[in-house]
N, C-alpha and C positions, 0 to 999 in steps of 0.2 A: 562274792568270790566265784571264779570260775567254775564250774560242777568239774568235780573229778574224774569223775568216769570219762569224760569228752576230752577231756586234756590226753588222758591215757590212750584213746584213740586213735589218734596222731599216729601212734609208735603200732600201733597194732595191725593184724593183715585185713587189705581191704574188704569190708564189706559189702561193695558194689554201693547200686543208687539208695537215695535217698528215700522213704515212701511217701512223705509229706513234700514234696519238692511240688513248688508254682507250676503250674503247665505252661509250657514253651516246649519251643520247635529248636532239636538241638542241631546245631550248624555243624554239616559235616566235616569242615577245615577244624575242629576241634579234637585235640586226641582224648579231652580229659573234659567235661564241663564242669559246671558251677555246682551240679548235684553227685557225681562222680566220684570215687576215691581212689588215684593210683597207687600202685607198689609200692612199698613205703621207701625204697631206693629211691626211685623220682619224687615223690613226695620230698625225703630231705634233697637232693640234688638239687630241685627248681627251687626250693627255699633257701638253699644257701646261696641261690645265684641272685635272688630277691634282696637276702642281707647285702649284697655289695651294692647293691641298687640304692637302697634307704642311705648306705654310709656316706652317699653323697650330701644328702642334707645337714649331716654334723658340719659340715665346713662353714656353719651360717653361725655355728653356736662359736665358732673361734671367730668370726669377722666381728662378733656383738661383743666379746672378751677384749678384743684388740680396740675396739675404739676408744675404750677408757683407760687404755695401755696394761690389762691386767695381763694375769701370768700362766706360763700353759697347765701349771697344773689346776687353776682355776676354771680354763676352757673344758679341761679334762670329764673334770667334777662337774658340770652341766652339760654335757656331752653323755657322759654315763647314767644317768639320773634321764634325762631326756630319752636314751636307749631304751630303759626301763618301762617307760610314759608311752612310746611308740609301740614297743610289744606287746603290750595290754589294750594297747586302742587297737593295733592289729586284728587281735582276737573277737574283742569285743564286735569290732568289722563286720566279722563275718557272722554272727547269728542274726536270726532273723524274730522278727518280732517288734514291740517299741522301740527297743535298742538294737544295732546295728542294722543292715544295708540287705544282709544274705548272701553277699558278694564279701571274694576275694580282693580286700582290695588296703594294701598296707600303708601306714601312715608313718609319717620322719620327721622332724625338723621343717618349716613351713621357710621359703623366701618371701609368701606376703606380709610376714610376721617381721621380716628384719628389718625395716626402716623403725617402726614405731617401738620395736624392741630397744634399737639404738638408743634412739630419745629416751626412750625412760631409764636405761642403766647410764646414760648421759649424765640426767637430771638430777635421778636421787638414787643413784646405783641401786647393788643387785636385789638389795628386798622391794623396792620399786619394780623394778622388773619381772623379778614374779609374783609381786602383787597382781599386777598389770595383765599377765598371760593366767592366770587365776580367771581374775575378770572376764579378760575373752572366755576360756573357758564357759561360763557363767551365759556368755554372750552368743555363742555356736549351740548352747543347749535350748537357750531361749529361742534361738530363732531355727532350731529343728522341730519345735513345737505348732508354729505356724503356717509352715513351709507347705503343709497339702493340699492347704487354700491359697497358694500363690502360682495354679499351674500355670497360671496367664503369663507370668512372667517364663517360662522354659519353654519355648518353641523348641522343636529340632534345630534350625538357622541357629538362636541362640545356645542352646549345649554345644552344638558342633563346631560355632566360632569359640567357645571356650576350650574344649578338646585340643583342637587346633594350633592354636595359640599355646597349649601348653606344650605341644609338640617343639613348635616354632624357636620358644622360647627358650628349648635346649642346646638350640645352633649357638648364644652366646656362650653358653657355659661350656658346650661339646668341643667345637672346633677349635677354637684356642689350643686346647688341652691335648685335641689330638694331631698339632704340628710340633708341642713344644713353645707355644707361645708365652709366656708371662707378664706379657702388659706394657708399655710404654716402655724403650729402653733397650727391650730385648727382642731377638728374631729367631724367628721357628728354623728347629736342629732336624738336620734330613733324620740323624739315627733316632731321633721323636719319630719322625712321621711315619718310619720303617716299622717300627715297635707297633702305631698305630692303626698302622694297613694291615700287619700281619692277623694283627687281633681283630681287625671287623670282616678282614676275608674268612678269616676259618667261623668266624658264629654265624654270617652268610650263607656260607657253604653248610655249615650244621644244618642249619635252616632250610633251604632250598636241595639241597640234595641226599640228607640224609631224612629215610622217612618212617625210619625205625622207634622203639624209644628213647633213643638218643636226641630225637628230634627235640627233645623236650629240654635238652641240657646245650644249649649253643654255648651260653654263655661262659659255662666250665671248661668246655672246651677255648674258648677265646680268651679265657683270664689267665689259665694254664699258660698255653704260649705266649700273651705277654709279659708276663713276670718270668719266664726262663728265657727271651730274647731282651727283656728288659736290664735286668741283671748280668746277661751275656754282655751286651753292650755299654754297660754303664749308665743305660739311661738311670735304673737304680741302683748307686753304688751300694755294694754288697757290705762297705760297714758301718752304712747308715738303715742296711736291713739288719744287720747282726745287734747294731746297737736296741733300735726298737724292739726287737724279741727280746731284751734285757730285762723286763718287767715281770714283774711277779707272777706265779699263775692263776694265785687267788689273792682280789684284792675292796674289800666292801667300797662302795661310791659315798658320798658326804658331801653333805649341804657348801654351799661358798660362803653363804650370809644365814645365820639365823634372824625368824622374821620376815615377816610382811607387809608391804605398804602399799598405798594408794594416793591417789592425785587425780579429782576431777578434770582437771587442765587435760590429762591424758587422754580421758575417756572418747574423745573424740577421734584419734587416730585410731583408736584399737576397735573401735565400733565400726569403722570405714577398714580396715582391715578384715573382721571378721565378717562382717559383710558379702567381701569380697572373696575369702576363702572358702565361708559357704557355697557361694555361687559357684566358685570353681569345682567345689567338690560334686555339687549335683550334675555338672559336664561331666567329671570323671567317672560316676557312678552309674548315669546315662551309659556311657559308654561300656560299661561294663554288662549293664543288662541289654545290650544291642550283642557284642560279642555272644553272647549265650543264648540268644533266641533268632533266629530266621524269621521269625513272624514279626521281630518286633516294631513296635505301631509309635510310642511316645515314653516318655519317661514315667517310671512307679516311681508320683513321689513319696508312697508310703516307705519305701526301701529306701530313696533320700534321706528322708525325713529322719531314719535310725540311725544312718551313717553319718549323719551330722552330728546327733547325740552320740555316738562313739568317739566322734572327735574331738567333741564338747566335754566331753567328763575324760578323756583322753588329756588334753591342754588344761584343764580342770586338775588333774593330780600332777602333772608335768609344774603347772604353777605352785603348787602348795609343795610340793617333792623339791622344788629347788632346780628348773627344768626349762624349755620350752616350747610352745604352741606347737601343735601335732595337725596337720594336716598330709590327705592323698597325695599318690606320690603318681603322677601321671606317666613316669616312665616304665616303670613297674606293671601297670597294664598293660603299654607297649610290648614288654618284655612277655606276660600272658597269652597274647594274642597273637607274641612271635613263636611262641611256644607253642600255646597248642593247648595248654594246662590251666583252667581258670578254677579250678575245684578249691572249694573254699575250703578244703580239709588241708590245705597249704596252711591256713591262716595261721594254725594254732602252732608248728613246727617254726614258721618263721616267725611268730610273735615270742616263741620259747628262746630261741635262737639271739635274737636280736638282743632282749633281756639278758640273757645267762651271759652276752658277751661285756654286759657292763660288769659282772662280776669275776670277769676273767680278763683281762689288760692282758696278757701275753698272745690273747687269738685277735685281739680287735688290733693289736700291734699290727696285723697279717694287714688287714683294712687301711688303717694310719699312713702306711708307704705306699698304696697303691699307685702305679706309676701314672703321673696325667697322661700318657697318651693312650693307656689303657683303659682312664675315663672316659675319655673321649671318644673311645670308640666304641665304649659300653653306652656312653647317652646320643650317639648318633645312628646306633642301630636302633635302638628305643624311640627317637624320636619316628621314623620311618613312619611303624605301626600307627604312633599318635598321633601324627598329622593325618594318615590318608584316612584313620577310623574314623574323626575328626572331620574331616571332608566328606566323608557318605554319610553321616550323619546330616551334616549341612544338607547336602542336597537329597536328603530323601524325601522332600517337602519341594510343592510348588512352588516358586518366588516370582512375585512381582514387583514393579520398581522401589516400593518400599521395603520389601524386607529385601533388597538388593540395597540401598542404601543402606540401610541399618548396619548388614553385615559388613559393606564396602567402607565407609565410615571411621567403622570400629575397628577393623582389620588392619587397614592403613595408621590410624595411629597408636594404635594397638603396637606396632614393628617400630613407629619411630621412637620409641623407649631404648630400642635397641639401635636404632641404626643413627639417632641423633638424640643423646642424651642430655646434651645440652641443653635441650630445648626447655627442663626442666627442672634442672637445679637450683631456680632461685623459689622454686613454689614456695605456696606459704607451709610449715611445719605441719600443721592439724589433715591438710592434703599430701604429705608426700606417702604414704601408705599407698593413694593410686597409682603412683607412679613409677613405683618401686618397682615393679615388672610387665615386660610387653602385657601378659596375662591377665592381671588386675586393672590395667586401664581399659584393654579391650572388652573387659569382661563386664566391666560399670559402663559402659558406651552400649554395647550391645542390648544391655535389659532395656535402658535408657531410653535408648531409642526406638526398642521395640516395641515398648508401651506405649512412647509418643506417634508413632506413625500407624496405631490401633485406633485414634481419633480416624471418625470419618467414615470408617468400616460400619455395613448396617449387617447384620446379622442375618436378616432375611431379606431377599428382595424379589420383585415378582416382572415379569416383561409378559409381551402380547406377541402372539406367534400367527401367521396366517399359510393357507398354500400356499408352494411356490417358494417361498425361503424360509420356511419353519428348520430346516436341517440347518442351513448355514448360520441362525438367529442363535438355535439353542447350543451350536459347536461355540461359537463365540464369546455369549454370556459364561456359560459352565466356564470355560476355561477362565477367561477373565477374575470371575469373584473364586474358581478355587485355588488360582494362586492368592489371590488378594486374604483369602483364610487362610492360606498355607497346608491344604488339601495334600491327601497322596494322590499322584495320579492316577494311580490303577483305580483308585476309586472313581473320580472325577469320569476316568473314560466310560468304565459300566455306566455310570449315573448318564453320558451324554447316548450312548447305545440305549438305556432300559425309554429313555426321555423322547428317544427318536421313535423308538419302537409304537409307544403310547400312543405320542401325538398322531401317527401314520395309522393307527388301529382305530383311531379317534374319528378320523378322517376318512376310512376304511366303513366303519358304521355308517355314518352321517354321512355321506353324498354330498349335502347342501351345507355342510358347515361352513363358514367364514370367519372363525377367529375362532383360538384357546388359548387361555389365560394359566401363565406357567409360573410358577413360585417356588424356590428353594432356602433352605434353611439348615445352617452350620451351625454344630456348638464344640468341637473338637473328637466328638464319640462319634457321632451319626449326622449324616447328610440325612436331608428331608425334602423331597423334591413333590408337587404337586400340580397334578393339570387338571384343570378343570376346564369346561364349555355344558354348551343347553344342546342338550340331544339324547339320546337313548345310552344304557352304558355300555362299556364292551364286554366281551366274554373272554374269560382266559383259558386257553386249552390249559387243561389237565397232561396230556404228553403231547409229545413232538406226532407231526402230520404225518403220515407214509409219504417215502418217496412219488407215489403214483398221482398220491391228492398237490402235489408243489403245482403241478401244472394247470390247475385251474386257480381263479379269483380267490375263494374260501381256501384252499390249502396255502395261500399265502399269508391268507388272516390271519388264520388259528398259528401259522408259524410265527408272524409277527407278535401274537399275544404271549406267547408259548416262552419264546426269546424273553417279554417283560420279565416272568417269574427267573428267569437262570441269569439275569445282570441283577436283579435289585434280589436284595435278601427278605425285605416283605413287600407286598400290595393290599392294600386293602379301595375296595370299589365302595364310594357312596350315591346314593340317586336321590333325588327328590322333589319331587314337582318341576319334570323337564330337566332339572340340574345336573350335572353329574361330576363329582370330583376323583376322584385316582388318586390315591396317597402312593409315594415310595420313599423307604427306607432302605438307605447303608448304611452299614458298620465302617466307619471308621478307625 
């Protein structure tokens, strides 16, 4: 169970930071970060703007209800039960350690999860189906276990086409929703689109021009005036709101089916399902630990690694509760990162929140009606944040033609899930879990082929440098192999500056030299660059030359050596018998 005292916390007055918080560089565009605790006014405020975020993903749990033609009070009862499943993994989220991320970061109702969820209430309805989300459970915790030894597979290129794509993937669900669209049949109502503009202009305007603590509440501000131009205009008529607040104000949630089942046959979708929500969720959580540090370099998958297991015993109790599969909700960051607010002391208010509203049906009634163009305009501001966070992650890595394929590849058909659906409707059963969303196919293409196009790569390589075009040789190579690793460049440039420097100091000694033998070596932490030649070794100034010594021969040496120590973060000189090699090391 949750420790008490920390729950209570929540409601209490801030204590400011954390004393155990990771060391990172806190990004100034932040009003609140990930070790912070705001007011507790904005604390609930950004929580309850999070709840309407998550109520998005209950619409999966009535699409899973409706295909076996069952009945809304049965959508209900899995919906409420799943609220439950979602608040507790929310929580769990955010601590840090084995279990959870240490990151703010809430979990709902999953869309990878709805194909293979279908199938199985299909097949052997609903104790089949939470048998089934049980299992994933079982399946997301297994494979949070192995996850730290799998960094090969999370480049940045790779988290950032998943981010991405989850942004992406809200144009289908967003824009519809915010002309008024409903699908084949029907055509977008200007007094939708009116509802819908009015509401992404003012969380815009919250955002961009107010830079108070208010900044932190767009969203309240944007839901407020769609639901009172909504209801102004009919887009929600006012006795289909009257009727929904009809519900009781306390009312217990209860199972649909008692019992559990299972079907080998299945195991196969929901393995390629979870699979693939994994994978999504370490994008997501990537993204989360970029948002809160300026410095950051690569993904913790130890932080992974927990937030998967919170999702795992999350979809874990959601199955065995009568519930289903719980995973990150990518829009919800969006929403963090529009804010300003990542402080994981959210976690526990909107994990309380989300929960208590499965036992209150007259407030979650408020959620039920929300008007679609007011969805739409809540998942098209959201997406904003997730795409472009999603893109700087992409490119904060070198690429070369291969992880330019990779990510090109996987992108492209990645979109035609969305923009030609067709394409995929006759797959076979056991695969349609990939295809169930832009996201998920992108997301199995990019690992895919990131592994596959790592054939070929040598880890170290070494070239011959002579006067005369040792500068042009080694600008060329570096650049070459550190996109080919997928290097940061500020690194790659020190390492081609510390390299130049060397060889010219090298050359600087020895007069008569004619060749230095140059070798470098990536393993994702540290560049290891080395030159070696036969000649005497260099000396490294201690501090910078005086102005007055620049202008002779030696005041250019000792500046050129001087320079080696201030690009590489170490050197070490060896000699021996005529030999002389020069180590350098980055950090990467």
């Amino acid at each position: 169970m949750f420790p008490i005292p920390q729950l209570l916390s929540a409601f209490l007055p801030p204590s400011g930071d954390n004393g155990n918080a990771v060391a990172r560089k806190r990004p100034s565009s932040l009003l609140y970060d990930v070790d912070e605790t705001p007011p507790l006014w904005v604390r609930l405020g950004v929580s309850f703007q999070h709840v309407f975020l998550l109520s998005v993903g209950w619409l999966y749990v009535v699409v899973i209800v409706n295909s076996i033609g069952g009945t809304e009070a049965q959508a209900e009862s899995i919906i409420r039960i799943s609220m439950i499943a979602g608040g507790l993994a929310t929580i769990l989220q955010s601590t840090r350690g084995v279990l959870g991320s240490g990151y703010f970061c809430p979990l709902t109702s999953s869309l990878i999860f709805l194909p293979p969820s279908i199938l199985a209430v299909q097949t052997g309805g609903y104790t089949l189906l939470f048998g089934m989300i049980a299992t994933a459970g079982i399946l997301l915790s297994l494979m949070s276990r192995v996850l730290d030894r799998a960094r090969v597979l999370f480049p940045p290129e790779v988290t950032g086409l998943m981010v991405a794509m989850a942004g992406l993937q809200l144009i289908r669900l967003g824009c519809p929703r915010f002309v008024g669209y409903n699908g084949p049949g029907s055509v977008p109502e200007l007094r939708a689109f009116v509802v819908g503009a009015v509401t992404l202009i003012v969380m815009v305007g919250a955002t961009v021009w107010n830079k108070g603590k208010l900044h932190a509440l767009p969203m309240l501000m944007g839901l407020s005036a769609g639901y009172i131009l909504a209801l102004g205009s009919g887009v929600l008529p006012w006795p289909q709101f009257v009727r929904e607040l009809n519900e009781p104000w306390i009312n217990f949630p209860h199972r649909v089916a008692s019992g559990l089942n299972f079907r080998f046959s299945l195991l196969a979708p929901f393995l390629i399902a979870s699979l693939t929500a994994g994978l999504k969720m370490v994008g997501d959580l990537t993204l989360c630990q970029k948002i809160n540090d300026s410095d950051w370099k690569r993904t913790d998958m130890k932080s992974a690694s927990g937030g998967i297991l919170a999702s795992g015993l999350g979809t874990l109790f959601s199955g065995l509760s009568g519930g289903v599969a719980q995973t990150t909700v990518a829009s919800s960051i969006g929403l963090s990162l529009a804010t300003g607010t990542t402080s994981r002391s959210l976690a526990i208010p909107t994990g309380i929140m989300v929960a208590a509203l499965a036992f209150f049906p007259k407030l979650a009634a408020v959620l039920a009606v929300m008007p679609a163009p007011v969805v739409g305009a809540i998942l098209i501001y959201s997406a904003c944040f997730i795409v472009l966070g999603g893109m700087q992650l992409l490119t904060s890595r070198m690429l070369d033609s291969r992880r330019i394929f990779a990510v090109g590849i996987s992108l492209l058909f990645g979109l035609s899930v969305d923009m030609a659906p067709e394409l995929y409707r006759h797959a076979p059963e056991v695969f349609r879990p990939l295809f169930s969303s832009s996201t998920a196919l992108a997301t199995i293409l990019v690992v895919s082929l990131s592994l596959l196009f790592r054939l070929g790569i040598a880890r170290r390589v070494g070239f011959e440098v002579v006067p005369g075009d040792a500068m042009e040789k080694i600008n060329s190579k570096m650049e070459e192999h550190g996109a080919a690793w997928g290097m940061r460049r500020e690194v790659v440039i020190r390492a081609i500056q510390a390299v130049n420097e060397t060889v010219n100091s090298a050359l600087a000694f020895n007069p008569g030299l004619e060749r230095v033998e140059v070798s470098i070596e990536f393993d994702e932490f540290k560049l290891g660059a080395d030159v070696e030649y036969e000649g005497v070794p260099i000396q490294l100034a201690e501090s910078a030359p005086s102005p007055e010594s620049l202008i002779t021969d030696q005041g250019i040496a000792l500046l050129s050596t001087f320079m080696i120590r201030q690009f590489a973060d170490r050197v070490r000189i060896k000699a021996h018998k005529g030999a002389c090699r020069i180590e350098l090391t980055f950090d990467h």
